[in-house]
C-alpha positions in Angstrom: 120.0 94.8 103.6 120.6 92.3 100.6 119.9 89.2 102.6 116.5 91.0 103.6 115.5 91.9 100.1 116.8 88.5 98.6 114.2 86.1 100.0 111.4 86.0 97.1 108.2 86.4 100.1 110.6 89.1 101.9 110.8 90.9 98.2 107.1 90.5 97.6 106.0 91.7 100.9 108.0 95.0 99.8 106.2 95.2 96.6 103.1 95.4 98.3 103.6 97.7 100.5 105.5 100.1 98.2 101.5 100.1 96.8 99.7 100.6 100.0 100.5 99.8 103.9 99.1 96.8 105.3 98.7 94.7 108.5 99.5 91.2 108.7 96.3 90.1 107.7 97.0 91.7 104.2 99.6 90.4 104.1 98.6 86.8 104.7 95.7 87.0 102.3 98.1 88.4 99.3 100.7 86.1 99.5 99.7 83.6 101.2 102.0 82.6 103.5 101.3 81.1 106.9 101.3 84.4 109.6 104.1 82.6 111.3 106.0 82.4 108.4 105.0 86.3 107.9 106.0 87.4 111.0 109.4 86.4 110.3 110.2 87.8 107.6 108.5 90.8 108.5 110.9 90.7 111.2 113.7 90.5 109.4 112.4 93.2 107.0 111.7 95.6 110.4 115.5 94.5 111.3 117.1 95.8 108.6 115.2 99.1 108.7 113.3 98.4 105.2 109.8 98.9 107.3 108.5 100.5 110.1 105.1 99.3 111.9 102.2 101.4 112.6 99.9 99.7 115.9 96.2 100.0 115.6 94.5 98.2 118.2 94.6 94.6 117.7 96.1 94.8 114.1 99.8 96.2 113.5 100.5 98.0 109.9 103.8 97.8 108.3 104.7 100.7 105.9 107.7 100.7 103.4 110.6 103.1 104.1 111.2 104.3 100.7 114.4 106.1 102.1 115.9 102.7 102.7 115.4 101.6 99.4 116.7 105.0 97.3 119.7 104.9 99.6 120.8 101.5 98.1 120.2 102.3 95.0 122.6 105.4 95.2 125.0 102.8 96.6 124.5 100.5 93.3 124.6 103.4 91.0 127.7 104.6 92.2 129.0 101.1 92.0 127.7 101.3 88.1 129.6 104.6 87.5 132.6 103.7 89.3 132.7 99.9 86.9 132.0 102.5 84.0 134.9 104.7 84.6 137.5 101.9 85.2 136.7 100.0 81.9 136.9 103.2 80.0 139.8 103.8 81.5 141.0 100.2 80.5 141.9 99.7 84.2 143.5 96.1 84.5 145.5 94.5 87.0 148.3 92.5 85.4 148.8 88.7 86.7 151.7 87.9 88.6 
């Protein structure tokens, strides 16, 4: 899921369709990438479950899965509360 979200046109596409969703054309025209180049990533973004597509007639939509994105950020914040309560706790492992 990190690798997917880590590409700057990968993150951007996700911006944009947190707003609204969009078919590749969008897409194309607010980033400008080449809609080889789109297709791609919007394959690897479909991959790792971050969108799901929406077919209407010639064009295909892609919507953000908003799920996706709140589950890893329960992941990170439990990571942040977990760092939290080991340095409060002073938690250091001694060198051997």
């Amino acid at each position: 899921m990190l690798r997917a979200l880590a590409d700057p046109l990968r993150l951007r596409i996700v911006q944009l369709l947190a707003r609204e969703t969009l078919c590749t054309t969008h897409l194309v025209e607010e980033t400008g990438a080449r809609q080889t180049n789109l297709s791609n990533h919007l394959r690897v973004l479909r991959e790792a479950g971050v969108v799901e597509t929406e077919p209407c007639g010639r064009f295909t939509y892609y919507r953000l899965k908003p799920e996706v994105l709140e589950a890893l950020a329960g992941r990170f914040a439990e990571l942040a509360d977990t760092a939290r309560v080991a340095d409060a706790a002073g938690r250091k492992r001694a060198c051997p």
